[in-house]
C-alpha distance (Angstrom), angle and dihedral (degrees) to the residues before:
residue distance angle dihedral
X1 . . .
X2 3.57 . .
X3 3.70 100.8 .
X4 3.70 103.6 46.2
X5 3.66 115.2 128.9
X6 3.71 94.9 -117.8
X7 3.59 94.0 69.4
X8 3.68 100.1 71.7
X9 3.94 120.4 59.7
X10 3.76 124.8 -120.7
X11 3.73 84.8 -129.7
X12 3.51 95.2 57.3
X13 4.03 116.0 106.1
X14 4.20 111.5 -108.8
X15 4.02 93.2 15.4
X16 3.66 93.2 166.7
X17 3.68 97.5 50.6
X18 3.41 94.1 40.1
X19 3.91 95.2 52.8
X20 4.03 86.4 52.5
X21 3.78 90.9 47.2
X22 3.79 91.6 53.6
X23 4.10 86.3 41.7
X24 4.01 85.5 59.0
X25 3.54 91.8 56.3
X26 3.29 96.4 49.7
X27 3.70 94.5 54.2
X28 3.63 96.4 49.5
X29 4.42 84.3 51.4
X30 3.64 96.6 124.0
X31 4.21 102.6 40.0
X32 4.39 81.0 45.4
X33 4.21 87.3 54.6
X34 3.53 91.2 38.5
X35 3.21 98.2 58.3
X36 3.84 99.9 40.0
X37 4.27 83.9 46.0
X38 4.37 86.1 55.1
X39 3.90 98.5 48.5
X40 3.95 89.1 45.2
X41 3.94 84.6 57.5
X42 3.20 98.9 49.6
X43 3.75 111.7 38.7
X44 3.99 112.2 -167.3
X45 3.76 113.1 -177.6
X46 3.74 128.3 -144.6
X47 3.69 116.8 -29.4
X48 3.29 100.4 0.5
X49 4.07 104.0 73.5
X50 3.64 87.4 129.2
X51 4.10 89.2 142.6
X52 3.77 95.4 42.5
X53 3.49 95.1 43.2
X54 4.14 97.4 46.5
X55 3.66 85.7 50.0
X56 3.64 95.1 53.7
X57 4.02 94.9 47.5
X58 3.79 81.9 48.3
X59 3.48 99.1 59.3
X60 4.29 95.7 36.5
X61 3.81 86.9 53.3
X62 3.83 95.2 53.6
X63 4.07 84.0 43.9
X64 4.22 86.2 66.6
X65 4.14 88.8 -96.6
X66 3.62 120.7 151.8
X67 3.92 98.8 -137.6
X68 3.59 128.6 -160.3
X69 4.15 106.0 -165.0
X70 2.68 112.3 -171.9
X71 4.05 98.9 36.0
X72 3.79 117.4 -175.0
X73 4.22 115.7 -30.3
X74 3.73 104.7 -34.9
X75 4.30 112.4 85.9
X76 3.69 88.8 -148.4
X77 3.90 101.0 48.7
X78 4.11 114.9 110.7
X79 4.13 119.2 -160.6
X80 4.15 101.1 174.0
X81 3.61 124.5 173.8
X82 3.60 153.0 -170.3
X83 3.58 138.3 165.6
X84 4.33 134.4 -132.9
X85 3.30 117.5 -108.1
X86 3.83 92.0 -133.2
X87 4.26 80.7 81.0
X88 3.86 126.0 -132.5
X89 4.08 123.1 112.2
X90 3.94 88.8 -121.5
X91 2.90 137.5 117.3
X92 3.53 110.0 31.2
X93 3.54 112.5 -164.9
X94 4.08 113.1 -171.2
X95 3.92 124.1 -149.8
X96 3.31 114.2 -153.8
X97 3.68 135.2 -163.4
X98 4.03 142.8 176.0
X99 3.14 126.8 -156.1
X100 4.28 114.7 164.6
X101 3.73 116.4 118.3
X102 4.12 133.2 -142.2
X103 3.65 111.3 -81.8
X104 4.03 105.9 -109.7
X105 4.15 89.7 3.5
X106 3.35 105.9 67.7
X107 3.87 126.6 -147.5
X108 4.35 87.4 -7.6
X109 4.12 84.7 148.2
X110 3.73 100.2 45.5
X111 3.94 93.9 -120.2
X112 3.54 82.2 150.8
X113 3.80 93.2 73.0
X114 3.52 93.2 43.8
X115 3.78 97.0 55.6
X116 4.25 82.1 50.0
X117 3.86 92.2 47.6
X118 3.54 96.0 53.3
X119 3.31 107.6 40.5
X120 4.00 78.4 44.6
X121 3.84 87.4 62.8
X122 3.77 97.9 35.3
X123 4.38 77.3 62.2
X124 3.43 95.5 50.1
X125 3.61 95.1 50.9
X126 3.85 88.2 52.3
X127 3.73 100.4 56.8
X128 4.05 78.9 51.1
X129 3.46 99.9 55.3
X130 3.67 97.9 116.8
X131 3.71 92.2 63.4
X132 4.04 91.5 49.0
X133 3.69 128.8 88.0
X134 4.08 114.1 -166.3
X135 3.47 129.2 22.8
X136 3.78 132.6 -48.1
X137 4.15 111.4 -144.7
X138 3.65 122.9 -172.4
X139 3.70 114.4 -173.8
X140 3.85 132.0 -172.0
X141 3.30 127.3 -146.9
X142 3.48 137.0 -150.3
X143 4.03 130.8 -158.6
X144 3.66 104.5 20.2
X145 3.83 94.4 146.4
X146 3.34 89.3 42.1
X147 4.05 136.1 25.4
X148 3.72 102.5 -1.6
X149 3.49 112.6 -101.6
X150 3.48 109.3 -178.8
X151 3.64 86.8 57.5
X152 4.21 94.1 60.9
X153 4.20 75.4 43.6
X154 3.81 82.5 56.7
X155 3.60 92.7 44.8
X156 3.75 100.1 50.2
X157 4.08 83.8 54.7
X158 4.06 92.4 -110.3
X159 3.57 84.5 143.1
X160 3.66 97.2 52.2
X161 4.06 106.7 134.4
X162 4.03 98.0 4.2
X163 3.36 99.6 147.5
X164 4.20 94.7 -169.8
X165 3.84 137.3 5.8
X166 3.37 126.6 -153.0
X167 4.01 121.0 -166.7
X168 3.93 126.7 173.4
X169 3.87 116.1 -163.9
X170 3.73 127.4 176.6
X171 3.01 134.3 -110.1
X172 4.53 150.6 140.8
X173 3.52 87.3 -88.6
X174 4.10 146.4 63.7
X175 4.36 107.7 -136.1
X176 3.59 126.4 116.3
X177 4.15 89.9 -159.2
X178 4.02 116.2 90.4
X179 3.70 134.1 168.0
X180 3.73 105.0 -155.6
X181 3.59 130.3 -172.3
X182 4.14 132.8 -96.3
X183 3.54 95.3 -133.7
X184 3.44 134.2 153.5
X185 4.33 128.9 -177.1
X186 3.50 121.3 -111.7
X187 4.12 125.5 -153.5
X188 3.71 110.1 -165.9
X189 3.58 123.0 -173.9
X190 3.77 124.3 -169.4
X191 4.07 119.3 -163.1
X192 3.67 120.8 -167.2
X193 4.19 144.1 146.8
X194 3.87 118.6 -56.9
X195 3.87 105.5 -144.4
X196 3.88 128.0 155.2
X197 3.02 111.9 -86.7
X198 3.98 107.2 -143.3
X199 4.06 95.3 29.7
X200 3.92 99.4 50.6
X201 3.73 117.4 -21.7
X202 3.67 88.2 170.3
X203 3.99 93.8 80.9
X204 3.99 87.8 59.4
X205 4.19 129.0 85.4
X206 3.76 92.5 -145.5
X207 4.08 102.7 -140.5
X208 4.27 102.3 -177.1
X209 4.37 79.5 54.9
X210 4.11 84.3 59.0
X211 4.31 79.9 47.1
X212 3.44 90.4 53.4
X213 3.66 101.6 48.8
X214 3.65 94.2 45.7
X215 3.72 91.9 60.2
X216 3.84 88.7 38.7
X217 3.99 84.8 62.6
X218 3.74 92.4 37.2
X219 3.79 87.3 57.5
X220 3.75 86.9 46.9
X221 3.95 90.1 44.7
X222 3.48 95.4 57.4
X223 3.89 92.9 71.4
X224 3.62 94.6 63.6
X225 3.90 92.1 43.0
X226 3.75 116.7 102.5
X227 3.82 115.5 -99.7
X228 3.80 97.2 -111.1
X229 4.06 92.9 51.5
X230 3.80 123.3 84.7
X231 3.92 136.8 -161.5
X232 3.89 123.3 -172.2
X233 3.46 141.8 151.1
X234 4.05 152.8 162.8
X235 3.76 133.9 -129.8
X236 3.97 104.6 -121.5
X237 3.68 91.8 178.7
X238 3.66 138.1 22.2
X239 3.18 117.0 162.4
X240 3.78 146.4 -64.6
X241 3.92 110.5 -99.9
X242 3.87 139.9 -2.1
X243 3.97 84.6 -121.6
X244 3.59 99.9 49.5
X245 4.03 116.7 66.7
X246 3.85 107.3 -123.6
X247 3.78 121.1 -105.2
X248 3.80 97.1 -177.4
X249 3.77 145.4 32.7
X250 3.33 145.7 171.2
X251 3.53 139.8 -153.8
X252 4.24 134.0 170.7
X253 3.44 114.7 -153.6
X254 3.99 142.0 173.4
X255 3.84 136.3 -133.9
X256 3.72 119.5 -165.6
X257 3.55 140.0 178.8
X258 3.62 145.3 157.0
X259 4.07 93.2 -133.3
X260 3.79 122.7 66.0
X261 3.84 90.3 -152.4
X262 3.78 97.1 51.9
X263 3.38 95.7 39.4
X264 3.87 81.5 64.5
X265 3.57 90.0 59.4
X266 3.98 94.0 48.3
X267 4.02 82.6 56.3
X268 3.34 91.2 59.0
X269 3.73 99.2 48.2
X270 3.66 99.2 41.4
X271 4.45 81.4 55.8
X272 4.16 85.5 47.5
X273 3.76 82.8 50.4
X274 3.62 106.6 50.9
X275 3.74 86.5 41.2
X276 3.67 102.6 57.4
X277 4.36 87.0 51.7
X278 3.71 84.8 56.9
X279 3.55 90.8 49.4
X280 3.38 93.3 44.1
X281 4.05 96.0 52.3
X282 3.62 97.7 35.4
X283 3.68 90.0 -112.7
X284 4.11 134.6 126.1
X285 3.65 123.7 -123.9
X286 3.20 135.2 -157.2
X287 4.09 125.4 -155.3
X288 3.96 130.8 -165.4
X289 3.48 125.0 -173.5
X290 3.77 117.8 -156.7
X291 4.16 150.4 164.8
X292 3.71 91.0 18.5
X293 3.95 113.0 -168.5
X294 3.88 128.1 -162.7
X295 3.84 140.8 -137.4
X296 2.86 115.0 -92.8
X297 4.18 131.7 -93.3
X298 3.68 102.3 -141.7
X299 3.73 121.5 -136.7
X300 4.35 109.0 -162.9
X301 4.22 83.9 170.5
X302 3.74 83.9 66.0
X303 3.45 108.8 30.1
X304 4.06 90.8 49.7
X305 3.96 85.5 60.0
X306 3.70 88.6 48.9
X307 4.15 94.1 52.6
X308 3.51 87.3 42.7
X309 3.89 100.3 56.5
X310 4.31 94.1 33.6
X311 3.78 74.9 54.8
X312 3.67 92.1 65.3
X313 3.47 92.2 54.4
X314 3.79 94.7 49.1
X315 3.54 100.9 -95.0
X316 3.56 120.5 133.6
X317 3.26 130.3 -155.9
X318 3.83 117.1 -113.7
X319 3.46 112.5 -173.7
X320 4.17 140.3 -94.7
X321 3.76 112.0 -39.8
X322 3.69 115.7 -101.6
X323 3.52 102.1 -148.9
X324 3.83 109.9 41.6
X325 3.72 125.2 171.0
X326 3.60 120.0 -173.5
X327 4.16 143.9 -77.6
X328 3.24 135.8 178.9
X329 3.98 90.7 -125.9
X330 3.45 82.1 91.5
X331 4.05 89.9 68.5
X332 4.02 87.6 59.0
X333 3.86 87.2 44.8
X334 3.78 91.4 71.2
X335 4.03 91.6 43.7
X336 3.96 95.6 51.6
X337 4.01 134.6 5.2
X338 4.04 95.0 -81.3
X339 4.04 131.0 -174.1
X340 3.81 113.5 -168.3
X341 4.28 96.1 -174.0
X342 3.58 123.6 -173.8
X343 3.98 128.0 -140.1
X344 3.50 120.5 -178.3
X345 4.00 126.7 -104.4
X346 3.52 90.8 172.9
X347 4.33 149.8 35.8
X348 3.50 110.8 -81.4
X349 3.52 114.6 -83.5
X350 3.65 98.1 26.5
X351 4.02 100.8 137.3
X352 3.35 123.6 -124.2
X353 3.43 128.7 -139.3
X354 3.99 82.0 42.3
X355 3.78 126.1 111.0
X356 4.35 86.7 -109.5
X357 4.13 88.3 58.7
X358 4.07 86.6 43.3
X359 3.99 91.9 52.7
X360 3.52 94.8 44.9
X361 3.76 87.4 55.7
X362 3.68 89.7 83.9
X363 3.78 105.1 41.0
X364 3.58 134.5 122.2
X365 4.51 87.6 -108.8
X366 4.38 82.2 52.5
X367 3.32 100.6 47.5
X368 4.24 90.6 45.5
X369 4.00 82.8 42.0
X370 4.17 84.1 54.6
X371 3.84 89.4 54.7
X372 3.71 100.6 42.2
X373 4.04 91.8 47.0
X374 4.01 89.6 45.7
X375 4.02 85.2 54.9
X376 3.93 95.0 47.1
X377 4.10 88.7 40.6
X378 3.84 85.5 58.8
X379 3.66 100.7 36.5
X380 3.78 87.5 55.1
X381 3.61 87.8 52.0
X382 3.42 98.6 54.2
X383 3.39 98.9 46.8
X384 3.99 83.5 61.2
X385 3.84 91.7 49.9
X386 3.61 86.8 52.6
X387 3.75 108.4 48.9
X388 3.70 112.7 44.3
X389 4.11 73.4 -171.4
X390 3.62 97.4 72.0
X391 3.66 88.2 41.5
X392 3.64 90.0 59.1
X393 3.91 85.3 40.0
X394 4.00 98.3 66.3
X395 3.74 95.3 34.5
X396 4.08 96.5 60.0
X397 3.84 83.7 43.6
X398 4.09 91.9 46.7
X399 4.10 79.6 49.3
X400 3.82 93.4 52.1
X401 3.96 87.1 -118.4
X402 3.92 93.9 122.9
């Protein structure tokens, strides 16, 4: 069990509290599971969490929260707090949580445990309060698969005065170090000419062949692009009929890259690209970029207290993921000192965003998963209530001063 008093080392900095932390989680077991267990059922994707997120606010208002739902623009964004008894308005130490699912997959990143964990940690913290000074802030956020929301979060100055976030995600492996992706989605939209296409095709501007030939040079592209960086997309719409010449289609795609400044560049191209098949089919085009996520702004002041208390539990550290994809935590990780650790739900090299990573969402090894990353989330936190040193620590790093 999670908050037995084994599982945290008598060498370990704040012992005591941290026992009672993991003790709260452990208490609150079957409302954590149950939530994680409801969310996987009923998968919402982005923006329209409206289950998820009600649950949530449900549960952080019975937990003595003051919750503000919606918070900012987004209907399904969550910004709950509560304050230590030990007074003071600092720090403030933001949980976060996700909890959107793949469109026709389901739960294929494990947002579900994620939502669970941190409104697991956001209860431990509360039963703690009289050990805290500041301000405990949980925030939910919508559209991290798609469209970015932390970053309109950001925007409408939700983050304003965090002074840490912590964010557990799932995954087949143990590490607290990623490299995510800059990457940003892309809706293009060709228009042309409808014509028939048997009697006199020559009338029409035919917009799914300007489709084609921008994913023909895409493919092409992609030889040229460093090895790190990644373009790929879907046609949403293609047209109508075989018969009828199409005047309109659609396609999203996504850039990526581990460099702000080349990502630039692949901006540019991809535009250059999607021009030249509208020149070349007499067609228009039009091209939207949206939900662009960062690179992420490490934090080793944070992420050694994270390997040091999964340690505790057993859990070792095994190195930067190889195969990262991209979040939009890494937009709050250049607001605040961030961690965004990984524990695994999963054997190694089970895929995510795959319908094997979405079943083992719910299993017994999640849900324990849930409750051990609920207890490090909160132990982490403490720590940073505790020691207005390690604070101080992670912002001089996050300001390049150490």
């Amino acid at each position: 069990m999670i908050g037995e008093r084994s599982a945290v080392s008598p060498a370990e900095p704040h012992v005591e509290a941290k026992i009672r932390l993991a003790e709260a989680v452990e208490a609150a077991r079957d409302e954590i599971i149950d939530l994680s267990h409801r969310i996987h059922a009923h998968p919402e994707p982005a923006f329209e969490e409206r289950k998820a997120a009600g649950w949530v606010a449900e549960i952080l208002r019975r937990h003595g929260f003051d919750v503000e739902h919606p918070a900012g623009r987004l209907e399904t964004a969550i910004r709950a707090t509560r304050r230590g008894e030990r007074g003071g308005i600092a720090p403030r130490i933001g949980i976060l949580a996700e909890y959107d699912a793949l469109p026709g997959l389901g739960h294929g990143c494990g947002h579900n445990t994620m939502a669970a964990s941190g409104v697991g940690a956001a209860i431990a913290l509360a039963a703690a309060t009289d050990l805290l000074p500041g301000e405990i802030v949980f925030f939910g956020t919508p559209a991290e698969e798609r469209g970015s929301g932390k970053q309109w979060m950001i925007d409408d100055g939700l983050f304003a005065g965090i002074d840490a976030a912590l964010l557990f995600h799932p995954c087949d492996r143990n590490h607290v170090e990623s490299h995510p992706l800059a990457s940003e989605d892309v809706e293009v939209i060709f228009h042309g000419l409808q014509a028939h296409a048997a009697a006199d095709p020559w009338k029409g501007r035919n917009a799914l062949d300007a489709m084609v030939m921008l994913f023909a040079s895409v493919g092409l592209w992609r030889q040229q692009l460093r090895p790190e960086a990644r373009v790929h997309g879907i046609i949403q719409e293609g047209g109508t009929a075989a018969n009828i010449i199409p005047d309109r289609t659609k396609a999203w795609f996504m850039l990526r890259s581990p460099d702000q400044a080349y990502y630039g560049e692949m901006k540019d191209r991809f535009r250059a690209l999607a021009d030249a098949a509208a020149l070349a089919t007499g067609t228009t085009v039009e091209i939207a970029f949206t939900g662009g996520a960062m690179s992420m702004h490490r934090n080793r002041t944070l992420e050694a207290r994270w390997v040091a208390n999964a340690a505790a539990y057993g859990i070792r550290d095994e190195g930067p993921d190889p195969n990262s994809g991209s979040t939009d935590m890494a937009n709050v990780s250049w607001v605040c000192p961030t961690i965004h650790p990984e524990l695994s739900i999963a054997d190694e090299g089970t895929p995510a965003h795959s319908i094997l990573f979405r079943d083992a969402a719910a299993t017994p090894r999640a849900d324990e998963t849930t409750l051990l990353a609920a207890t490090l989330v909160a132990q982490t936190a403490y720590e940073l209530f505790a020691d207005p040193l390690l604070v101080d620590a992670a912002w001089r790093e996050f300001r390049g001063e150490s």
